[in-house]
LUMLOLUM-536545 format. One record per residue (C-alpha): residue in one letter; y, x, z. Coordinates in nm, 3 decimals, decimal comma. Layout:
N
 nupa      c2      c1      c3
    A       Y       X       Z
...
//
This chain:
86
 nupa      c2      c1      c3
    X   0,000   0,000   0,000
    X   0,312   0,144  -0,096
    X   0,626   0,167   0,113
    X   0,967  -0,017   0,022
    X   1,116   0,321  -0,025
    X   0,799   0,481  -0,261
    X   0,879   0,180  -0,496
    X   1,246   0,225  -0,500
    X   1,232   0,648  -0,570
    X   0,976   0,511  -0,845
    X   1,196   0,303  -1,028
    X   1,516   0,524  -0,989
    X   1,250   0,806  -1,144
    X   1,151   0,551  -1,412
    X   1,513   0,482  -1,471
    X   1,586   0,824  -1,492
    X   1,336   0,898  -1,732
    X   1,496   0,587  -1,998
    X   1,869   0,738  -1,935
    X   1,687   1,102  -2,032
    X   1,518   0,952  -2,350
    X   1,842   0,806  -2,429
    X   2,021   1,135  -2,416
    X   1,766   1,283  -2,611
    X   1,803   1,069  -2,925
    X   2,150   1,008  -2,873
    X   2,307   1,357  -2,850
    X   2,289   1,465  -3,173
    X   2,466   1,127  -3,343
    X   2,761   1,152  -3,079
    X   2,799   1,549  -3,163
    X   2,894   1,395  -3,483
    X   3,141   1,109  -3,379
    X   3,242   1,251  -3,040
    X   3,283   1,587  -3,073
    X   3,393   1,804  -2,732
    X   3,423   1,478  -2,522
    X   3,275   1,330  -2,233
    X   3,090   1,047  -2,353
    X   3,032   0,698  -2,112
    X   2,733   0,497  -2,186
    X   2,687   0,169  -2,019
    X   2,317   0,177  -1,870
    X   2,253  -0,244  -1,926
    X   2,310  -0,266  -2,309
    X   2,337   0,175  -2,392
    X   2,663   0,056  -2,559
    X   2,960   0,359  -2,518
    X   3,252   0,235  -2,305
    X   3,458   0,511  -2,311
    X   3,508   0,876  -2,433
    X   3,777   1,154  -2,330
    X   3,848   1,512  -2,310
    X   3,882   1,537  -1,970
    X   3,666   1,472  -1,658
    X   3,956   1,325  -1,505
    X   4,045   1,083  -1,851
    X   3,750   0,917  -1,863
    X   3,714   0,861  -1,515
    X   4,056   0,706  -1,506
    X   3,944   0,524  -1,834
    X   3,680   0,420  -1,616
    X   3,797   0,257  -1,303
    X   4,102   0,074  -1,531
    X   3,851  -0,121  -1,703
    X   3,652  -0,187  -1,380
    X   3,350  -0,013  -1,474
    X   3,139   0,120  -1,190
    X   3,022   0,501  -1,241
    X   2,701   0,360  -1,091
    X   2,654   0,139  -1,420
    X   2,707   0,437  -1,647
    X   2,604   0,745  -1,747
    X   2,760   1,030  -1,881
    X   2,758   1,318  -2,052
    X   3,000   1,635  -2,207
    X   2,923   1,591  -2,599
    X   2,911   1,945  -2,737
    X   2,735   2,213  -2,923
    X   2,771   2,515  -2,688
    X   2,557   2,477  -2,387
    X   2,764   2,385  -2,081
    X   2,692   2,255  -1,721
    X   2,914   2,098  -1,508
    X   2,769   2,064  -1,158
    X   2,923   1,798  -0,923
//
């Protein structure tokens, strides 16, 4: 019998899994249309719904359209290899 908290680390592993299959087909097309941008994907419907240069843009983008960061995800679009650790 599995605890409450097993079955909620298996679906937020589960969920990460479909948000890193997502990424995987999807980062090559927005190279191409969002070039050197962060790029904000709306998890419910993977619909973009918002894109900026700056960390701090999009997050202000963000909260003025009332869009949780929770219901998102979001990546840097380009083609040299950067990590931004929060």
């Amino acid at each position: 019998m599995r605890s409450v908290l097993s079955l909620d680390l298996q679906s937020r592993f589960e969920e990460s899994a479909r948000i890193q299959e997502f990424w995987n087909q999807s980062y090559e097309p927005f190279l191409a249309i969002y070039p050197d941008q962060f790029v904000a994907v709306r998890i419910s419907d993977w619909k973009v719904v918002a894109t900026n240069v700056e960390l701090v843009g999009i997050l202000d983008d963000l909260a003025s359209r009332h869009i949780s960061n929770d219901d998102v995800t979001m990546k840097f679009v380009s083609e040299s290899s950067r990590s931004l650790i929060l």
